[in-house]
TIMI-2910 file (N, C-alpha, C, CB; in pm, 1 decimal, decimal comma, always signed):
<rs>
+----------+----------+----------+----------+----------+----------+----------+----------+----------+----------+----------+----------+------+
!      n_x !      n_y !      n_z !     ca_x !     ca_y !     ca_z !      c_x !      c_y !      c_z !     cb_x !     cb_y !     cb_z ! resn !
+----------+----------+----------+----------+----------+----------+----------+----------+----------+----------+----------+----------+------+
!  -1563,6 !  +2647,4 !  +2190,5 !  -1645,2 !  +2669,5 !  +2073,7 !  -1616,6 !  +2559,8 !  +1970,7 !  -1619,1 !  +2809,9 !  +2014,6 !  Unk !
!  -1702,6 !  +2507,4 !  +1895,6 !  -1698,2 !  +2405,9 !  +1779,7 !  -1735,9 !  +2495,7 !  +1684,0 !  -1792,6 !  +2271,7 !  +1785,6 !  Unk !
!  -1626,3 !  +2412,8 !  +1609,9 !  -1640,1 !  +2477,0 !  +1466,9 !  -1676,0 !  +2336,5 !  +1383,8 !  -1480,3 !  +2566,3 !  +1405,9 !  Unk !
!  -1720,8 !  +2350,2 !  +1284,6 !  -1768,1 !  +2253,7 !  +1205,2 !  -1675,3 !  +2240,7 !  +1067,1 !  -1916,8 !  +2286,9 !  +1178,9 !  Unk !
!  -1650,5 !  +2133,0 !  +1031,9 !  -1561,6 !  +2145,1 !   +917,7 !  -1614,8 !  +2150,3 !   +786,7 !  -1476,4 !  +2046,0 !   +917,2 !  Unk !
!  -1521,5 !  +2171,7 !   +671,9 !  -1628,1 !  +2143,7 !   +528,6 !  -1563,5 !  +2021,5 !   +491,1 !  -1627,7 !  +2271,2 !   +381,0 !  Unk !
!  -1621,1 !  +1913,6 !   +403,4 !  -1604,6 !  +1795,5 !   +351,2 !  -1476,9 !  +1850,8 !   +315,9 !  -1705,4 !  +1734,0 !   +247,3 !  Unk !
!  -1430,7 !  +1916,5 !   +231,0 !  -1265,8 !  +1940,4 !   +230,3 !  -1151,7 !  +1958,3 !   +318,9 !  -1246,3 !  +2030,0 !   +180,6 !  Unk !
!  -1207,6 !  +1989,6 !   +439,1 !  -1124,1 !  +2042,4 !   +524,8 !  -1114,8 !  +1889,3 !   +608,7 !  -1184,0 !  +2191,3 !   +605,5 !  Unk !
!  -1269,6 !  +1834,5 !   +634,0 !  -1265,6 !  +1692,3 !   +666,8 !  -1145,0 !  +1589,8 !   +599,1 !  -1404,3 !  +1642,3 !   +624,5 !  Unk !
!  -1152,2 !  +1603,7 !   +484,5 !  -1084,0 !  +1496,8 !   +430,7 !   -939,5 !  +1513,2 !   +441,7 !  -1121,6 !  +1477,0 !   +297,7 !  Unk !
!   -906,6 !  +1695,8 !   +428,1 !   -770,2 !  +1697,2 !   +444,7 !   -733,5 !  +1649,8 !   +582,7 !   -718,4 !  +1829,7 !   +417,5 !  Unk !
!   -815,4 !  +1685,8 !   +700,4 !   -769,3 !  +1652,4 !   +869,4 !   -796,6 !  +1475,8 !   +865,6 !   -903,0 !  +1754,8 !  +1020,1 !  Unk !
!   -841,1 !  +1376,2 !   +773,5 !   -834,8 !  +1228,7 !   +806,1 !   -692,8 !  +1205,0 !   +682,1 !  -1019,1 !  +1126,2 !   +770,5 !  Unk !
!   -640,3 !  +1214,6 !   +621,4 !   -523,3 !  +1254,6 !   +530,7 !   -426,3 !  +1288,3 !   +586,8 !   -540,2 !  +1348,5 !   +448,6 !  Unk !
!   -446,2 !  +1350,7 !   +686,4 !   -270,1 !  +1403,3 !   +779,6 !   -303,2 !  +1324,8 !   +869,9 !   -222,5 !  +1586,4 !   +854,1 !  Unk !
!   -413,4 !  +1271,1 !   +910,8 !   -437,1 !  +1186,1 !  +1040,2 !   -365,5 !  +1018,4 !  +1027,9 !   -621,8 !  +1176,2 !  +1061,9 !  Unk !
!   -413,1 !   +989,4 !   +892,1 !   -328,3 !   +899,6 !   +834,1 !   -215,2 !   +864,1 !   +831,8 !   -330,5 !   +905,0 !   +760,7 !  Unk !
!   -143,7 !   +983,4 !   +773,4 !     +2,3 !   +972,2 !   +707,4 !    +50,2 !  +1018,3 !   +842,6 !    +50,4 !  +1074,3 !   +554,4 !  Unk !
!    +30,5 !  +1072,4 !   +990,9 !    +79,0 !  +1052,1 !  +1115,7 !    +88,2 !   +895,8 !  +1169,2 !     -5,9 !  +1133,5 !  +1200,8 !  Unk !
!    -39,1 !   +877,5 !  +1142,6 !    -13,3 !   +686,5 !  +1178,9 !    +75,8 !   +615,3 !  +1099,0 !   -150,7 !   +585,6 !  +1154,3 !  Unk !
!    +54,1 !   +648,0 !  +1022,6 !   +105,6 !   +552,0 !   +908,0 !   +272,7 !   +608,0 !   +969,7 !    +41,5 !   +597,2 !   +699,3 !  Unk !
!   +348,4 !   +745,7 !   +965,9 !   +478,9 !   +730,7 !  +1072,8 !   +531,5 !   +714,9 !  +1132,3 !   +520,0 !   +743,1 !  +1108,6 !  Unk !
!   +373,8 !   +699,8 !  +1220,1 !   +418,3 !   +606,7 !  +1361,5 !   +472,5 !   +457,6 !  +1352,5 !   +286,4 !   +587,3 !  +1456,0 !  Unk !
!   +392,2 !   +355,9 !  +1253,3 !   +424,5 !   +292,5 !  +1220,0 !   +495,8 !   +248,1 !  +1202,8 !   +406,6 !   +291,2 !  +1192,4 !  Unk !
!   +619,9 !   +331,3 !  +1081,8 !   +733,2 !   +290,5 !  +1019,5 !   +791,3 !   +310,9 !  +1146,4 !   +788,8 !   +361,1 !   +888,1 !  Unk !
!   +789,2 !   +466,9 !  +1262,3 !   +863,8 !   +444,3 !  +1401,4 !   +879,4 !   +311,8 !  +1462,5 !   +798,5 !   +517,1 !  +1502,9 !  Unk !
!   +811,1 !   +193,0 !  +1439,6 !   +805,5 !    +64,9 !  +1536,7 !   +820,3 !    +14,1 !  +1415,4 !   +675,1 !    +15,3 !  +1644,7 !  Unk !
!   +888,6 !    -10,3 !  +1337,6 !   +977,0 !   -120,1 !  +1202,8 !   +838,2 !   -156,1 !  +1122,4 !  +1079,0 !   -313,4 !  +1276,9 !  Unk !
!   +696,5 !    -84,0 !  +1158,7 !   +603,5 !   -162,4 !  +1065,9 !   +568,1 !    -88,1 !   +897,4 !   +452,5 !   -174,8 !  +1160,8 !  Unk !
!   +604,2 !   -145,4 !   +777,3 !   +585,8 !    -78,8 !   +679,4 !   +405,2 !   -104,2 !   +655,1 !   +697,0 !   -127,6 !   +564,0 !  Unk !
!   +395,9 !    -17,9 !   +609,2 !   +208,1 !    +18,5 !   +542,6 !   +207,7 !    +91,2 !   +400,1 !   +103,8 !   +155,7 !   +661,4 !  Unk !
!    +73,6 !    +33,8 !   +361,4 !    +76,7 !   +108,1 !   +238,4 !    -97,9 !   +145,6 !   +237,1 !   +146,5 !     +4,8 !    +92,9 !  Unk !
!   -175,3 !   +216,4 !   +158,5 !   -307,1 !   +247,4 !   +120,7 !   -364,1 !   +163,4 !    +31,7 !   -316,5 !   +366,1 !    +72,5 !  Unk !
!   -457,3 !   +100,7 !   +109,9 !   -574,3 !    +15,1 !     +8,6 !   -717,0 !    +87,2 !    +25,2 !   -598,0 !   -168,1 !    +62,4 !  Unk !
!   -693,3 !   +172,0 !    -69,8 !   -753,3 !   +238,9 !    -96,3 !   -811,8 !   +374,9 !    -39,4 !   -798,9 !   +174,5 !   -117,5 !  Unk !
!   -915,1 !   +397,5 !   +104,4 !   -910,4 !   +475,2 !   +167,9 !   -819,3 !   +447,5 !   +323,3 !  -1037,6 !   +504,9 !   +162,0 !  Unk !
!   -776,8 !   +306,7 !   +330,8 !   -733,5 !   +246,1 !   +474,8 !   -592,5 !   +291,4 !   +482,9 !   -744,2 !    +70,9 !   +490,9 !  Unk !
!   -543,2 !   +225,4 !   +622,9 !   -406,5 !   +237,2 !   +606,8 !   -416,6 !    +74,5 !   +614,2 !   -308,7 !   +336,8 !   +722,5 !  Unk !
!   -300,1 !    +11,0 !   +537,3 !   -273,1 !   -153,0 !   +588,0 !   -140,7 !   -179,9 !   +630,1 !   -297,1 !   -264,1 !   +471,7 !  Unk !
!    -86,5 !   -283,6 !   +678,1 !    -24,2 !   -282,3 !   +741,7 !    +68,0 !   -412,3 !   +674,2 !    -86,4 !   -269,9 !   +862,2 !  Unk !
!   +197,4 !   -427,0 !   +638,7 !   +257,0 !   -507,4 !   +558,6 !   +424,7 !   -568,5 !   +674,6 !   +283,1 !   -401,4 !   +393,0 !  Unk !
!   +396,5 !   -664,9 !   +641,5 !   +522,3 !   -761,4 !   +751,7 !   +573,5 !   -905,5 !   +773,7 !   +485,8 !   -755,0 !   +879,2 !  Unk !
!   +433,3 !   -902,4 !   +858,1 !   +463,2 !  -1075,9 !   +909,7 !   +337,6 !  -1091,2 !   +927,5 !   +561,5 !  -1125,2 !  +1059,0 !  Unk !
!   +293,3 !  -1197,6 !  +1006,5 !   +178,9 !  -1274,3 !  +1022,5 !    +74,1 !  -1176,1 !  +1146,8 !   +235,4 !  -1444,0 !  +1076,7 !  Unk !
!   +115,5 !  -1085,8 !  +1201,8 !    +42,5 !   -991,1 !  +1281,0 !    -14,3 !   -867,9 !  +1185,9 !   +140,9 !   -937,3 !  +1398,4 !  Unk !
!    +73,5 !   -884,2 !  +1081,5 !    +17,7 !   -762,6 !   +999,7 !   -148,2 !   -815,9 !   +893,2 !   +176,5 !   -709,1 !   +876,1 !  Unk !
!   -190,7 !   -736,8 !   +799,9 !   -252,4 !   -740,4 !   +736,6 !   -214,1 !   -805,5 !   +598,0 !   -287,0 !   -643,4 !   +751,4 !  Unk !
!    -76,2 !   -815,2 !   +586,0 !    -57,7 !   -846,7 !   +457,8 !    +87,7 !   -927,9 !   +532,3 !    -51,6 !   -704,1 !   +326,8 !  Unk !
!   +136,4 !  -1064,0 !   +451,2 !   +240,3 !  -1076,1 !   +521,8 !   +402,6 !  -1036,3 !   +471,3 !   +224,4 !  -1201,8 !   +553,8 !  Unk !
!   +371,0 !   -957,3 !   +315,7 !   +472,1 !   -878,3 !   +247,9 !   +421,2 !   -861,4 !    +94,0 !   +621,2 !   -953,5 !   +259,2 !  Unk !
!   +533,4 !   -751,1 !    +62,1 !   +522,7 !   -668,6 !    -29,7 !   +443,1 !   -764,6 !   -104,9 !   +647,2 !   -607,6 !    -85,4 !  Unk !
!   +489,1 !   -849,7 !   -201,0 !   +459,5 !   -970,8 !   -287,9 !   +251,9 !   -941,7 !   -291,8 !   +537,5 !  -1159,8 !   -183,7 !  Unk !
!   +274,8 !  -1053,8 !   -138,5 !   +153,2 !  -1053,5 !   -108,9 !    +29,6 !   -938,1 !   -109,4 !   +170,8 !  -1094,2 !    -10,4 !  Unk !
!    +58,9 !   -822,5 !    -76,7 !    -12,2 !   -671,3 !    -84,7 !    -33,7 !   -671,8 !   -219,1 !    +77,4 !   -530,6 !    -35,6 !  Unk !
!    +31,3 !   -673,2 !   -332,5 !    +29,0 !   -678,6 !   -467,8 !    -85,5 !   -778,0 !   -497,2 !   +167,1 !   -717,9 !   -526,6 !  Unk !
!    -24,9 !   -896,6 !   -477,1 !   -146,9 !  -1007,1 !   -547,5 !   -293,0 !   -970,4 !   -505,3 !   -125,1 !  -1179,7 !   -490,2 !  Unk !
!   -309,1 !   -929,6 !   -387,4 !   -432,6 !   -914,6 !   -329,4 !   -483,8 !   -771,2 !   -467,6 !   -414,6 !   -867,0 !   -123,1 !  Unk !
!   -398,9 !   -671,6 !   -452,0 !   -458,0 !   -588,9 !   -549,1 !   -497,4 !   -610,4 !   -669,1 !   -400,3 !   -511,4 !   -565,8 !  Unk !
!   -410,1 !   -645,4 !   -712,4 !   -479,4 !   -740,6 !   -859,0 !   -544,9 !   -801,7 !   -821,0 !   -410,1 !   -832,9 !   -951,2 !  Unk !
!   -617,5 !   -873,0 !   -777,8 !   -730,0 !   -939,2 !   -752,9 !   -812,2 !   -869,0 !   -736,0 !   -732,6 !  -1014,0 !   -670,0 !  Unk !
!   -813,8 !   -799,8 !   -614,7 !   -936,8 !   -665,0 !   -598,0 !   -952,9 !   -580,6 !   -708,8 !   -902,6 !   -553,1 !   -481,0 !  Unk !
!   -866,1 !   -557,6 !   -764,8 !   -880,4 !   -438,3 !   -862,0 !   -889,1 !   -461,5 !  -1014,6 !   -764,7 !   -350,3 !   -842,7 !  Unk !
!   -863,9 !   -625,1 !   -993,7 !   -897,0 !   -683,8 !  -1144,4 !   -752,2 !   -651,0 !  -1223,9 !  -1050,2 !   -592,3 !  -1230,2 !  Unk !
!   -667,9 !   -732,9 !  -1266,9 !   -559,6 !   -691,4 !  -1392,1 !   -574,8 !   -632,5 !  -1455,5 !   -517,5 !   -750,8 !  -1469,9 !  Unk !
!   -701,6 !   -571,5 !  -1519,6 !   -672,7 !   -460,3 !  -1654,3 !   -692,8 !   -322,9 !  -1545,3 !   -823,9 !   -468,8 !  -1825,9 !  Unk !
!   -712,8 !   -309,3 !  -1459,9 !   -714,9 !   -173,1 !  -1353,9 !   -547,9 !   -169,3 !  -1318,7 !   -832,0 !   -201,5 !  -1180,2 !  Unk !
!   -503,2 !   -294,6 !  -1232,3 !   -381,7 !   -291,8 !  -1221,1 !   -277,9 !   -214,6 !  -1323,0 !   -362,1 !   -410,9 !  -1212,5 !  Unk !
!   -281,2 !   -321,3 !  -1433,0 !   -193,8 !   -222,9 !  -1539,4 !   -198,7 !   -127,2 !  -1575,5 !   -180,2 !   -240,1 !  -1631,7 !  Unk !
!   -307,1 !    -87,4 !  -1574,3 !   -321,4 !    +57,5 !  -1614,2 !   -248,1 !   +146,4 !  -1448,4 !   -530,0 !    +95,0 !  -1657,2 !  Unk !
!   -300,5 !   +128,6 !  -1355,4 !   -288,7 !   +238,2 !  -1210,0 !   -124,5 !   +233,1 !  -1239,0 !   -356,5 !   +162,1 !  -1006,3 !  Unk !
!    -65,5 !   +109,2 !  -1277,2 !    +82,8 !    +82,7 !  -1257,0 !   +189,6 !    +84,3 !  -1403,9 !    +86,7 !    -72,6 !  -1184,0 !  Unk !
!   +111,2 !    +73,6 !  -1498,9 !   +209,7 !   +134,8 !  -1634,5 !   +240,9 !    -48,9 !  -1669,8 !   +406,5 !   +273,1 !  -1575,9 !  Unk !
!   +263,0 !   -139,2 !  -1613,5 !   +274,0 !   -302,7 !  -1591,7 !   +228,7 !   -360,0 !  -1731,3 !   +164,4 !   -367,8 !  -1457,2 !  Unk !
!   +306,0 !   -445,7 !  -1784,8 !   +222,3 !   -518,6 !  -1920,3 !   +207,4 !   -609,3 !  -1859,1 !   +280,5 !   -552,5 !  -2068,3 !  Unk !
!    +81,4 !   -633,5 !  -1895,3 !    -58,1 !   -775,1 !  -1846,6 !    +66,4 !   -930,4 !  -1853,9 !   -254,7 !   -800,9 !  -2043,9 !  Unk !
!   +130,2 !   -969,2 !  -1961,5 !   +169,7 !  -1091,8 !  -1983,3 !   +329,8 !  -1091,1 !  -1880,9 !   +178,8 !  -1117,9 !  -2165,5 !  Unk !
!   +355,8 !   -958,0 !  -1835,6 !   +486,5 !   -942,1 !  -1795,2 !   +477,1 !   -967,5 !  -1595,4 !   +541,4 !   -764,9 !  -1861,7 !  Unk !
!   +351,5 !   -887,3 !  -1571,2 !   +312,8 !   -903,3 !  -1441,0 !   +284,6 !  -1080,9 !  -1394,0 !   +175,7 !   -805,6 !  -1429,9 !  Unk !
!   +218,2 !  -1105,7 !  -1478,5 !   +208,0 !  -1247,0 !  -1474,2 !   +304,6 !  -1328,2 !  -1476,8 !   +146,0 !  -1285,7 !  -1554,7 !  Unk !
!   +376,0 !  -1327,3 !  -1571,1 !   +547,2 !  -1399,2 !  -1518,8 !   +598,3 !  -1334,3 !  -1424,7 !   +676,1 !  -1396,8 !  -1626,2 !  Unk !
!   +575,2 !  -1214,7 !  -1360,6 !   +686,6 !  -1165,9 !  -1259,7 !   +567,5 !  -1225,4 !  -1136,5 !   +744,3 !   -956,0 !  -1264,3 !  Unk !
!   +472,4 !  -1229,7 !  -1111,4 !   +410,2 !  -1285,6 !  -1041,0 !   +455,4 !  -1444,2 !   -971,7 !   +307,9 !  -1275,3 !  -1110,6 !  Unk !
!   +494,7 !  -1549,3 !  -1094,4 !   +500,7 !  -1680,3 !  -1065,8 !   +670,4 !  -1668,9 !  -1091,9 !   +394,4 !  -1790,1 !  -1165,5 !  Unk !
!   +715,0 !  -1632,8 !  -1096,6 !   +874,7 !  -1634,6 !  -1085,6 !   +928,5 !  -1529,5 !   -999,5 !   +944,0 !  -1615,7 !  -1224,1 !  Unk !
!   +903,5 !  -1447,6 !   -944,3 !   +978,4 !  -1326,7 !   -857,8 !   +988,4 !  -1311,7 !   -736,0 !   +937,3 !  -1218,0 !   -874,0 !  Unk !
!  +1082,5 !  -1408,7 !   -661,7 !  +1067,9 !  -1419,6 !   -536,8 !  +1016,0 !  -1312,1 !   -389,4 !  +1175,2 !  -1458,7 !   -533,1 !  Unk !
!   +910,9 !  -1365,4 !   -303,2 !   +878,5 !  -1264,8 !   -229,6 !   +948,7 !  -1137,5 !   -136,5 !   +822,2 !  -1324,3 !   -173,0 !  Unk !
!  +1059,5 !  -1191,1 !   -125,8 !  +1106,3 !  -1073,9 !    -81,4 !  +1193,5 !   -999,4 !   -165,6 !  +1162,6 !  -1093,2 !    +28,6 !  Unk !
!  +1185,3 !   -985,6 !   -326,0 !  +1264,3 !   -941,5 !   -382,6 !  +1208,1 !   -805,5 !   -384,5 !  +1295,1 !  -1009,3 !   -490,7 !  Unk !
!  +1311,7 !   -674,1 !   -445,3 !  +1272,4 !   -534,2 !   -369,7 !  +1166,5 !   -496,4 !   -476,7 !  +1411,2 !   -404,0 !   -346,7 !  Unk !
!  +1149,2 !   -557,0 !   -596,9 !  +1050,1 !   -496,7 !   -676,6 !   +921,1 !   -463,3 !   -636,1 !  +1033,8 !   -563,8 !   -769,8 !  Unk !
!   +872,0 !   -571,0 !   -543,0 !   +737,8 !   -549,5 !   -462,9 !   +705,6 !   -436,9 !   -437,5 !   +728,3 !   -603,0 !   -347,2 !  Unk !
!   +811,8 !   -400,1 !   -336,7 !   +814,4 !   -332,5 !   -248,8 !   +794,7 !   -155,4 !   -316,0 !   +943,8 !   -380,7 !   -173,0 !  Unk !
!   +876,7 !   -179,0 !   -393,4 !   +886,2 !    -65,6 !   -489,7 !   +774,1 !    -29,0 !   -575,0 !   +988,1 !    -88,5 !   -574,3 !  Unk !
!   +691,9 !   -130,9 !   -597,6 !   +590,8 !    -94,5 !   -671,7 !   +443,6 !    -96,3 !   -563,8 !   +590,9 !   -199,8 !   -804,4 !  Unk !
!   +447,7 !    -93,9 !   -422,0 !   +394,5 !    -45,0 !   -308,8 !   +412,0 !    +97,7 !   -320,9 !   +452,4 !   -102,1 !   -188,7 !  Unk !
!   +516,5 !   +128,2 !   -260,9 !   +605,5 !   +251,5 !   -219,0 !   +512,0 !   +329,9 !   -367,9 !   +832,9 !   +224,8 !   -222,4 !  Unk !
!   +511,1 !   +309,0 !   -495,9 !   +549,0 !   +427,6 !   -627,6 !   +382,9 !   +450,4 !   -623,7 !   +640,2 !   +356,1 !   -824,3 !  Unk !
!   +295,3 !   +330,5 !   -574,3 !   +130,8 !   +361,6 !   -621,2 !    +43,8 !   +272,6 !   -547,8 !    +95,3 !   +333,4 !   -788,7 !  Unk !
!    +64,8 !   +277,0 !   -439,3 !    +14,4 !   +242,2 !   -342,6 !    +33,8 !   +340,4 !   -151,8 !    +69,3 !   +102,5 !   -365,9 !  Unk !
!   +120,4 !   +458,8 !   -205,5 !   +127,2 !   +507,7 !    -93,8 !   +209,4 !   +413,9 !    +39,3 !    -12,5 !   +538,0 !    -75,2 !  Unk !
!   +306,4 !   +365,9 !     +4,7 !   +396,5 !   +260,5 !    +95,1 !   +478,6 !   +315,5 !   +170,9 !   +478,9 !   +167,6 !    +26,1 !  Unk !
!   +518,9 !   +299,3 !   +312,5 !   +634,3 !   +345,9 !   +371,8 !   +671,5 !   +205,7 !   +443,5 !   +611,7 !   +483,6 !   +471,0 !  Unk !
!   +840,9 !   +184,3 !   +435,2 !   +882,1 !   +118,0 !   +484,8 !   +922,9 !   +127,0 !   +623,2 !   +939,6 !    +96,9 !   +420,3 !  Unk !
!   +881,2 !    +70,5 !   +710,0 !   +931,4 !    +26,8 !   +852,4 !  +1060,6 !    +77,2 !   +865,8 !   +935,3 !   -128,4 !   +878,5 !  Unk !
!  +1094,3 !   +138,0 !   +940,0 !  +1257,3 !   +145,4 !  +1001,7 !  +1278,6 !    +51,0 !  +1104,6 !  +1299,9 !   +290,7 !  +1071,8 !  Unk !
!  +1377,4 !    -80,3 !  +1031,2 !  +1412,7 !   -202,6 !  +1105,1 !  +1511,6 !   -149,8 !  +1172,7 !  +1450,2 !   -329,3 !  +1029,1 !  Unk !
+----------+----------+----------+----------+----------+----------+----------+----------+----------+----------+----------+----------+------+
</rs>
């Protein structure tokens, strides 16, 4: 028998469908975070993004800096110096993935 779902029930079953992949993921060392409705995929050069750093800049861009600061609490003149001075693999990225972006890190 089929049952038919309601747009709520839909969205909750692609939402756990997600955040299963997205565990699987971190199971094989790959960290991901949500751009928006997707899952993406953050690493190296096979991934979608090739790290934290990088996932960031792309958002600000997509989302325009005055969206950014606001989704993230960030002052406009402060992101911008931490942008051109904050080396890419430093953990702040990462952290500000993980807090509002829905991020899980890979288990290396």
């Amino acid at each position: 028998m089929i049952e038919i779902m309601t747009r709520e029930q839909a969205k909750t079953f692609r939402e756990q469908r997600l955040l299963e992949e997205q565990r699987k993921l971190a199971e094989q060392g790959i960290s991901s975070a949500f751009e928006g409705k997707f899952l993406v995929t953050i690493g190296d050069s096979s991934c979608d993004y090739y790290n934290f750093k990088h996932f960031i800049t792309t958002q600000i861009f997509g989302m325009g800096i005055d969206n950014f600061v606001q989704k993230t609490d960030w002052d406009k003149k402060e992101v911008i110096e931490y942008l051109a001075t904050v080396d890419q693999d430093d953990d702040l990225w990462e952290e500000q993935v993980m807090d509002y972006f829905g991020g899980m890190e890979g288990n290396y």
